[in-house]
PASEBA-1860 file (N, C-alpha, C; in nm, 3 decimals):
! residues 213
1> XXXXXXXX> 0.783/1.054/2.966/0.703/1.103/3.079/0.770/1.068/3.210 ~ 0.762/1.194/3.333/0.832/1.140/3.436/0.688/1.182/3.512 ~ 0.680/1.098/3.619/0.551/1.082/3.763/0.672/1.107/3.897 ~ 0.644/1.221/3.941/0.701/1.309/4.078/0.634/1.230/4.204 ~ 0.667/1.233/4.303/0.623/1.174/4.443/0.690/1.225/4.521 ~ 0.668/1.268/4.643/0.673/1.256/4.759/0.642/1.256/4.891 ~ 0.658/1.199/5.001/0.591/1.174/5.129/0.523/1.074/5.141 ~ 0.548/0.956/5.058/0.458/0.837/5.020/0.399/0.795/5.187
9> XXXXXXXX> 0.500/0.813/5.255/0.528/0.743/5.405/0.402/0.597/5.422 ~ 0.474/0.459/5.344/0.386/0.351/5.380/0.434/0.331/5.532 ~ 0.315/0.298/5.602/0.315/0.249/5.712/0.201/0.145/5.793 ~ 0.212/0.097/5.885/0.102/-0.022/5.928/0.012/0.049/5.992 ~ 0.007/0.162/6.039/-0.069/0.312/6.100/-0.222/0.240/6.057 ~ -0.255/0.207/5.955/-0.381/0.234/5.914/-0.378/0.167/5.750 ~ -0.524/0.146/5.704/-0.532/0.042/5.596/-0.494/0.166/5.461 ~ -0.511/0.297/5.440/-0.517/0.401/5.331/-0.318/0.355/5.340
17> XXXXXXXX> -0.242/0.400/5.446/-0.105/0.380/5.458/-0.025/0.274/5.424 ~ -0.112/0.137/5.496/-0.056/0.048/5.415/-0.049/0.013/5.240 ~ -0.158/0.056/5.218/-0.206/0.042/5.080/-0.107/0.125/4.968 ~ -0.035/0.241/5.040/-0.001/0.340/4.963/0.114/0.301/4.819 ~ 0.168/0.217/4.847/0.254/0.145/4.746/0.156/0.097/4.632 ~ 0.057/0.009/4.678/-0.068/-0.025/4.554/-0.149/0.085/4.501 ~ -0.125/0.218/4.554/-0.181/0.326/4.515/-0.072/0.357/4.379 ~ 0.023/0.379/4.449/0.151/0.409/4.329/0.173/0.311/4.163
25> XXXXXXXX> 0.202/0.197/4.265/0.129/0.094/4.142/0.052/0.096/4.018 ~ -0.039/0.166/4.083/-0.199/0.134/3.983/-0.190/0.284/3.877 ~ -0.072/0.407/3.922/-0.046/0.493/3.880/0.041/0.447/3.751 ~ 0.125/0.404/3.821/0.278/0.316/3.702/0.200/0.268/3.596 ~ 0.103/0.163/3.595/0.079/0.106/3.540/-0.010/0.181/3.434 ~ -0.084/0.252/3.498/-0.214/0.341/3.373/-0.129/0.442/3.303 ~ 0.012/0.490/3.402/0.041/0.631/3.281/0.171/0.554/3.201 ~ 0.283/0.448/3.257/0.304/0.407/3.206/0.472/0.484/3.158
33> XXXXXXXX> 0.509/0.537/3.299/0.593/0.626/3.246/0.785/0.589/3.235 ~ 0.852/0.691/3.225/0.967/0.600/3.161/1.031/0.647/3.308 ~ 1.009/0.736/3.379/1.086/0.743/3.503/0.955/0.775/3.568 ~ 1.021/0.727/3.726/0.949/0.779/3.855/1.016/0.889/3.963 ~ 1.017/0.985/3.990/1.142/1.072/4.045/1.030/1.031/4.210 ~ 1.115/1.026/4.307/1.074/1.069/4.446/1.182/1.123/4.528 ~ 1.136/1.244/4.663/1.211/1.290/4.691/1.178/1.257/4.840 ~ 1.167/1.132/4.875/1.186/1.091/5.003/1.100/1.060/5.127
41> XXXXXXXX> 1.078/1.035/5.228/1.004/0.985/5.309/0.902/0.885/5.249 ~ 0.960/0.783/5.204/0.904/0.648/5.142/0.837/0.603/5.230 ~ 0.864/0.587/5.350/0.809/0.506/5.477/0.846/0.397/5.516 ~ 0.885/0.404/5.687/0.945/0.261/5.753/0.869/0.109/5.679 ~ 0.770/0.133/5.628/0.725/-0.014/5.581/0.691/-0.014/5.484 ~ 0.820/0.066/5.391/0.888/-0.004/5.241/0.962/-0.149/5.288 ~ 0.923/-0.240/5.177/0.967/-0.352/5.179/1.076/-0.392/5.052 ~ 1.182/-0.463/5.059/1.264/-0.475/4.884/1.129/-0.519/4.778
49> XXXXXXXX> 1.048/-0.574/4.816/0.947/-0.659/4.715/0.892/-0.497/4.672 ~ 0.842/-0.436/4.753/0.753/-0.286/4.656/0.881/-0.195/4.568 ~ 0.999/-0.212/4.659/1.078/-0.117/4.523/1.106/-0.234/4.349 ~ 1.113/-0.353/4.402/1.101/-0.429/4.302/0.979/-0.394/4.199 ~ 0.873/-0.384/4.244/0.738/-0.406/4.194/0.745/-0.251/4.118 ~ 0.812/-0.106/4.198/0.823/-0.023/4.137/0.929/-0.047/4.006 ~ 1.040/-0.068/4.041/1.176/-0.120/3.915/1.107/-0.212/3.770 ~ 0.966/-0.273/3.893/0.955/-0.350/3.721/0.859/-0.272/3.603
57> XXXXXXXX> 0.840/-0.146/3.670/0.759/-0.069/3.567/0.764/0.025/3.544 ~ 0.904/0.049/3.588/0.957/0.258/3.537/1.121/0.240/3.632 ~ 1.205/0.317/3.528/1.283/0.359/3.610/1.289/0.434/3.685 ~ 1.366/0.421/3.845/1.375/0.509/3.958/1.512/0.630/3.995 ~ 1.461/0.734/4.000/1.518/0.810/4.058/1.485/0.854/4.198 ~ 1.611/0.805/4.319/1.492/0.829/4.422/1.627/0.915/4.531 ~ 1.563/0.993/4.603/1.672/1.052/4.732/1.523/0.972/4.866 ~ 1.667/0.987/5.002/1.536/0.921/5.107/1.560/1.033/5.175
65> XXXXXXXX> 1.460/1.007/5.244/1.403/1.142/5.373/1.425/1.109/5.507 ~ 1.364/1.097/5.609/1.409/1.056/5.769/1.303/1.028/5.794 ~ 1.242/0.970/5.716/1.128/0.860/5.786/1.139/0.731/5.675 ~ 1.251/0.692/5.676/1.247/0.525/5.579/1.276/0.410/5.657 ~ 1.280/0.338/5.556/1.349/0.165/5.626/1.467/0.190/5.622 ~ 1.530/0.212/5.647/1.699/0.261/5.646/1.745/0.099/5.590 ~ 1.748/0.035/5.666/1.782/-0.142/5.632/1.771/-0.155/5.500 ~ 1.689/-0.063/5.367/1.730/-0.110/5.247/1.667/0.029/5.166
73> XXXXXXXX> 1.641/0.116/5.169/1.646/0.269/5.153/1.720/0.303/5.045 ~ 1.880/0.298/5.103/2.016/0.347/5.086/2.020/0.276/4.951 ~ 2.014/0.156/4.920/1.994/0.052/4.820/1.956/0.087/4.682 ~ 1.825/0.149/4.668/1.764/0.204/4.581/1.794/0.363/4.552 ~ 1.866/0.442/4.668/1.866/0.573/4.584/1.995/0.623/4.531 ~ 1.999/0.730/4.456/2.125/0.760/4.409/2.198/0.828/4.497 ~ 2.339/0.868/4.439/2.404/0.872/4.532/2.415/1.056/4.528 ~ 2.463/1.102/4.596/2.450/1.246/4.669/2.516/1.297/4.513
81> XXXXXXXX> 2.433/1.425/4.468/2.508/1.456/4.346/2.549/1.446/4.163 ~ 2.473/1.289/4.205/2.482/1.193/4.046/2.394/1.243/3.992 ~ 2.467/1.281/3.823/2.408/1.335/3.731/2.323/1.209/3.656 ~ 2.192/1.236/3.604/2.139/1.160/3.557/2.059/1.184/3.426 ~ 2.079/1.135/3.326/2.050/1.211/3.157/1.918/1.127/3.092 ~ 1.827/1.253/3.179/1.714/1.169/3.066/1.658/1.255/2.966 ~ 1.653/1.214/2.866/1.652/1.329/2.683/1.794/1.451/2.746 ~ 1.726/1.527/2.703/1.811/1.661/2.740/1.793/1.716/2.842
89> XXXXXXXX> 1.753/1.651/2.960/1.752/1.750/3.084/1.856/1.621/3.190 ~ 1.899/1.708/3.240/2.041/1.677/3.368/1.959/1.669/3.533 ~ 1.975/1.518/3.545/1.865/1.552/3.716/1.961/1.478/3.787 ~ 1.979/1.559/3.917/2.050/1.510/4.013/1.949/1.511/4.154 ~ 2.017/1.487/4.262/1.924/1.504/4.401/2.045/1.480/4.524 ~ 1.968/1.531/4.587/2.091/1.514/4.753/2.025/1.420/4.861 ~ 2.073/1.338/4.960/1.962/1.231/5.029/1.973/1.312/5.149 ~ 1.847/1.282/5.227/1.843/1.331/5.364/1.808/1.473/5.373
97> XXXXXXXX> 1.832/1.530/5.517/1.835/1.644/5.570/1.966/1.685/5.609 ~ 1.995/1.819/5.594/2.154/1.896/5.630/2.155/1.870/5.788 ~ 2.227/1.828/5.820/2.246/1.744/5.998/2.349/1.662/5.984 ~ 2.339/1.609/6.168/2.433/1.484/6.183/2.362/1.409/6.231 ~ 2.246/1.400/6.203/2.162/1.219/6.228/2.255/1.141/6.156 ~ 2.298/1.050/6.212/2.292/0.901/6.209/2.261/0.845/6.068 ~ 2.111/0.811/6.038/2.075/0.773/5.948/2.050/0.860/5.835 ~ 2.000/0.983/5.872/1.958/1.072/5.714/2.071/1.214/5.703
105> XXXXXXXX> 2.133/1.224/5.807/2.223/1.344/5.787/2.301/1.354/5.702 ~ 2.358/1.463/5.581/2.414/1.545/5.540/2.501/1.659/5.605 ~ 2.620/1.617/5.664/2.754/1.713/5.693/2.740/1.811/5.625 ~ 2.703/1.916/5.705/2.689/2.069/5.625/2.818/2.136/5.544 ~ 2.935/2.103/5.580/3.069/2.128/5.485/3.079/2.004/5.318 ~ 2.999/1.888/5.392/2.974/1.786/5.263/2.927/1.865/5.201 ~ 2.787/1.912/5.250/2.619/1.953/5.130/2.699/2.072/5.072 ~ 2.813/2.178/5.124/2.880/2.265/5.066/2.903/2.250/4.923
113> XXXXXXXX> 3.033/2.144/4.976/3.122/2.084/4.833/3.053/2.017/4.733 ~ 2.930/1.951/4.773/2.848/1.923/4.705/2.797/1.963/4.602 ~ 2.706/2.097/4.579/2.655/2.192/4.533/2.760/2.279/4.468 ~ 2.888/2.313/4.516/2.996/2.364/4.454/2.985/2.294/4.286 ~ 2.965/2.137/4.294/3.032/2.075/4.195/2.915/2.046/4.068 ~ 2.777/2.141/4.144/2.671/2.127/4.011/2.638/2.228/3.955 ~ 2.637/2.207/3.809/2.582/2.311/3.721/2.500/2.231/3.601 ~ 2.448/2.346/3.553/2.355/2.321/3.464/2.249/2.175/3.469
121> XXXXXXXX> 2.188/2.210/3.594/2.118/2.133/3.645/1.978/2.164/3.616 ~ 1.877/2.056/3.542/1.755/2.117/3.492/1.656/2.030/3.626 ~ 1.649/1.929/3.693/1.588/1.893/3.812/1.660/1.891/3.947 ~ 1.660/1.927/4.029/1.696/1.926/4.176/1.639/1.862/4.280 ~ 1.650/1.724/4.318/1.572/1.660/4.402/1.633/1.698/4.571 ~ 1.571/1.708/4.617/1.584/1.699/4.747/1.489/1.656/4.884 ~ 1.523/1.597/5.001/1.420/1.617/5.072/1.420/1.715/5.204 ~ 1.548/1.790/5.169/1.553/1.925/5.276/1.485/2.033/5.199
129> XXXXXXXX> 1.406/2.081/5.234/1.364/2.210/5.190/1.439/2.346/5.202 ~ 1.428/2.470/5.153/1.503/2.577/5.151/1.368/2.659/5.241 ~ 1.484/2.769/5.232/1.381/2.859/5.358/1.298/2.893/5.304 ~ 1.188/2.900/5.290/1.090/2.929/5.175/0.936/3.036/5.311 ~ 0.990/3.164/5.349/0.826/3.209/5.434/0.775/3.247/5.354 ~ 0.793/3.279/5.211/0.659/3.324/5.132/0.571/3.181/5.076 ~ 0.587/3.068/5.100/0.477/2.926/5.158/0.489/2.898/5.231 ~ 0.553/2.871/5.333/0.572/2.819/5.457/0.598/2.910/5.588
137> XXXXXXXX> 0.491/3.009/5.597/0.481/3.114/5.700/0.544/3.062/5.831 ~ 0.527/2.956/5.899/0.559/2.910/6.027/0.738/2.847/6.036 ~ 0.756/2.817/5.883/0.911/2.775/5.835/1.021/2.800/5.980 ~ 1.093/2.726/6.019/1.207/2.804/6.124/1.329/2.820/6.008 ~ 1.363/2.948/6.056/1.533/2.956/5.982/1.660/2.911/6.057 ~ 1.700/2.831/6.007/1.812/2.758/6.091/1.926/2.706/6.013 ~ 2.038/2.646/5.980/2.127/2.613/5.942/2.121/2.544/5.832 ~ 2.041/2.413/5.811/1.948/2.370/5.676/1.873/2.464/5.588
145> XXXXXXXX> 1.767/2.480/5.635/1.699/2.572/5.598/1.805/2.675/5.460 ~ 1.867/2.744/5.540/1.982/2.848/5.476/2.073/2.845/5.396 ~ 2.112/2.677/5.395/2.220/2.652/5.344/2.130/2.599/5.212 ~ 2.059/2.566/5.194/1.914/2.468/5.103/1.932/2.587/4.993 ~ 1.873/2.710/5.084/1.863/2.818/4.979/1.953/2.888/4.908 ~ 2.070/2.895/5.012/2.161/2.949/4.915/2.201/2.827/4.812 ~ 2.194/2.727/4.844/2.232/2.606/4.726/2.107/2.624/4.583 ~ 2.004/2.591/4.619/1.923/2.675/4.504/1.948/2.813/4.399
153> XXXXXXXX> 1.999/2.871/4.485/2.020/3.060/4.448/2.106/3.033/4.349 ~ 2.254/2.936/4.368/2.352/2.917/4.298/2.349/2.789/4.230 ~ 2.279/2.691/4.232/2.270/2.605/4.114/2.166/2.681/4.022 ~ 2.044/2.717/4.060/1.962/2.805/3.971/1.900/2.668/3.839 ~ 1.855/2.552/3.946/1.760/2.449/3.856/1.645/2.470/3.783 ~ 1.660/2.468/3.663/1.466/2.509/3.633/1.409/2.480/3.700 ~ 1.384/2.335/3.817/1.283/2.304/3.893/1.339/2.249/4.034 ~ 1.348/2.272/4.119/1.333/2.211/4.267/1.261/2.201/4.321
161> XXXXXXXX> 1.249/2.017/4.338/1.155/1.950/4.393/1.149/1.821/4.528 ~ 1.138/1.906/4.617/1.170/1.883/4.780/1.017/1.804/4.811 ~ 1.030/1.737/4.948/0.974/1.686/4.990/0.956/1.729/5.133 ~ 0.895/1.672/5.270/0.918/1.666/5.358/0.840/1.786/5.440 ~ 0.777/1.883/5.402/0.711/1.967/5.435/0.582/1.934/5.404 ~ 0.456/2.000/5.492/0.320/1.959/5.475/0.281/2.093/5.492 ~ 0.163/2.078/5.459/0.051/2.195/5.382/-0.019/2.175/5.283 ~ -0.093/2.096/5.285/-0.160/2.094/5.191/-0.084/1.970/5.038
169> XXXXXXXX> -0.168/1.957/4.968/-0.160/1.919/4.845/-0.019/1.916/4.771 ~ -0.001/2.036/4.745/0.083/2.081/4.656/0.149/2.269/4.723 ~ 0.302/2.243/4.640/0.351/2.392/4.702/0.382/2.456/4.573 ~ 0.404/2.564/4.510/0.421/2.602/4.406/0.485/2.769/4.450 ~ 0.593/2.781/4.370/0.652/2.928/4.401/0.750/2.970/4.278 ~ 0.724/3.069/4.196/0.833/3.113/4.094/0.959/3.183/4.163 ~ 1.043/3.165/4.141/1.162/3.214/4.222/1.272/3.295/4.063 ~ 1.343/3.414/4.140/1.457/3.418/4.005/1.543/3.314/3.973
177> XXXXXXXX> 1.599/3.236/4.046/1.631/3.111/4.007/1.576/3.036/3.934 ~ 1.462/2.997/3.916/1.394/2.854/3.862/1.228/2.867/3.999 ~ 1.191/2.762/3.927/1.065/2.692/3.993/1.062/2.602/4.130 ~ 0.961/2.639/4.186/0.984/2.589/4.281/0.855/2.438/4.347 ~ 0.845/2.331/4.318/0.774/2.224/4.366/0.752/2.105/4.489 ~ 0.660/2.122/4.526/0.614/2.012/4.632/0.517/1.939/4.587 ~ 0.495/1.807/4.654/0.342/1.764/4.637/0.357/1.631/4.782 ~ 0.260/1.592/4.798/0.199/1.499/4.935/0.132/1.417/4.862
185> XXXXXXXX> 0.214/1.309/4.881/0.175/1.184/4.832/0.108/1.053/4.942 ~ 0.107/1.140/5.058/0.065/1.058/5.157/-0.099/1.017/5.116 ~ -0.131/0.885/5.233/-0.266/0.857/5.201/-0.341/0.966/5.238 ~ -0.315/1.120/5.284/-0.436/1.249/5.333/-0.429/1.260/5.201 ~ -0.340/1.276/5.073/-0.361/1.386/5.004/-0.376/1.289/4.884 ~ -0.258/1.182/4.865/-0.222/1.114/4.715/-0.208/1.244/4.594 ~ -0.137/1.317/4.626/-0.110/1.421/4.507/0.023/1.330/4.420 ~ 0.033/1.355/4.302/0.166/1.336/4.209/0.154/1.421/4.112
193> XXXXXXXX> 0.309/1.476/4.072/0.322/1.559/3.925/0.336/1.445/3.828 ~ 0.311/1.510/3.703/0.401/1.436/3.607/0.484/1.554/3.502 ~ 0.579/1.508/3.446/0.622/1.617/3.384/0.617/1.536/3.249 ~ 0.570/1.639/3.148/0.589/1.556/2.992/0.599/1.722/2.895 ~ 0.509/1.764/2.897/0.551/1.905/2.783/0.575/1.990/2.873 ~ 0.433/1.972/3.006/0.450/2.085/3.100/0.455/1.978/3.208 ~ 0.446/2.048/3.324/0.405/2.009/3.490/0.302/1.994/3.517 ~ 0.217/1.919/3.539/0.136/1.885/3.578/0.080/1.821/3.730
201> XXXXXXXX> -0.013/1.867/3.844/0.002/1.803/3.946/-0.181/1.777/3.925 ~ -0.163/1.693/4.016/-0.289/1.557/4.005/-0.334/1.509/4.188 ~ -0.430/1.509/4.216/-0.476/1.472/4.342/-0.555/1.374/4.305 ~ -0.496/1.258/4.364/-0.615/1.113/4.354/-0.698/1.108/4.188 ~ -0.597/1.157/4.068/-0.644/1.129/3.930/-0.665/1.227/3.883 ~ -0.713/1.364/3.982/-0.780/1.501/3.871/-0.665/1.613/3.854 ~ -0.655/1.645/3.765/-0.593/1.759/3.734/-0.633/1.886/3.835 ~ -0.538/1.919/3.876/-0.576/2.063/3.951/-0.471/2.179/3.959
209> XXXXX> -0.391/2.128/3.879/-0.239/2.240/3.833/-0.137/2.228/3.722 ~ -0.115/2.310/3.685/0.010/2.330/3.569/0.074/2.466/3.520 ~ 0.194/2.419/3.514/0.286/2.478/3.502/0.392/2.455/3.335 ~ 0.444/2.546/3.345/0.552/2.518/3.207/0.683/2.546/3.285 ~ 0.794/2.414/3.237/0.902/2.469/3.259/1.026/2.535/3.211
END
């Protein structure tokens, strides 16, 4: 069983935000699963003790977003590209947004060569999104955006699963490529997938979607 996340964003904002790591927690622990995938914006007040507390009860697959602790972030996620073999499916992820920030940027000739070098990829983590206006009506098209999608078009993942966009709950879109996934794991929403036969997404415990992949 793998448990999906993203947008955890812990922060001191408020007591639901701080809490959000003991939210995750109490998840680990009841489903009990063999991986945790997240695709970023963990939040400036991740501490090493909560990724510990995550490590001691599922393995992590994680990319970061542009809202982390940068100071120990980098630490815990994989690295741009790395193939990762769990049963028979191949999951990789890219960190950041396509830019030259400082802390979360991706060199758009990097994210190129990047994507050049993957195939037969059955998960796609990311926390840049692709241009997506058939969910994201207000979406801007811009240089990320474009480059996201054509990277999708041509890896062609059964599932890509981005972070970093809001709307609601959950995003869901069939594409000729593969599938397309979001969810908001923040304290508004606490959504998570899990994947085990099918996809499954979950708001604060209830079932309210599924998918086959």
């Amino acid at each position: 069983m793998i448990v999906l996340i993203s947008d955890l964003h812990k922060s001191l904002n408020s007591i639901e935000e701080m809490e959000s790591v003991k939210w995750l927690l109490d998840i680990l622990d009841d489903l009990k699963p063999d991986y945790l995938i997240g695709a970023g914006d963990w939040g400036e007040g991740m501490t090493i003790d909560d990724f510990s507390n995550i490590l001691s009860r599922t393995r992590l697959i994680a990319v970061y977003g542009n809202h982390e602790n940068f100071s120990i972030i980098k630490s815990f996620s994989i690295r741009d590209g790395q193939i990762i073999r769990v049963g028979k499916m191949r999951i990789t992820g890219i960190n950041g947004l396509i830019g030259d920030n400082r802390n979360y940027g991706i060199n758009p000739d990097k994210f190129l060569k990047l994507i050049n070098k993957l195939k037969d990829i059955d998960i796609l983590i990311t926390h840049q999104p692709p241009y997506l206006p058939e969910i994201y009506p207000k979406m801007r098209y811009n240089e990320a955006t474009e480059l996201m999608l054509k990277a999708v078009e041509q890896i062609k993942p059964k599932l890509h699963f981005n972070g970093h966009m809001t709307g609601g709950c959950y995003s869901y879109y069939e594409f000729e490529w593969g599938k397309y996934l979001r969810v908001d794991s923040s304290s508004r929403f606490r959504c998570y997938a899990i994947i085990d036969k099918d996809v499954t997404v979950y708001q604060r415990g209830e079932e309210i979607f599924n998918f086959s992949l």
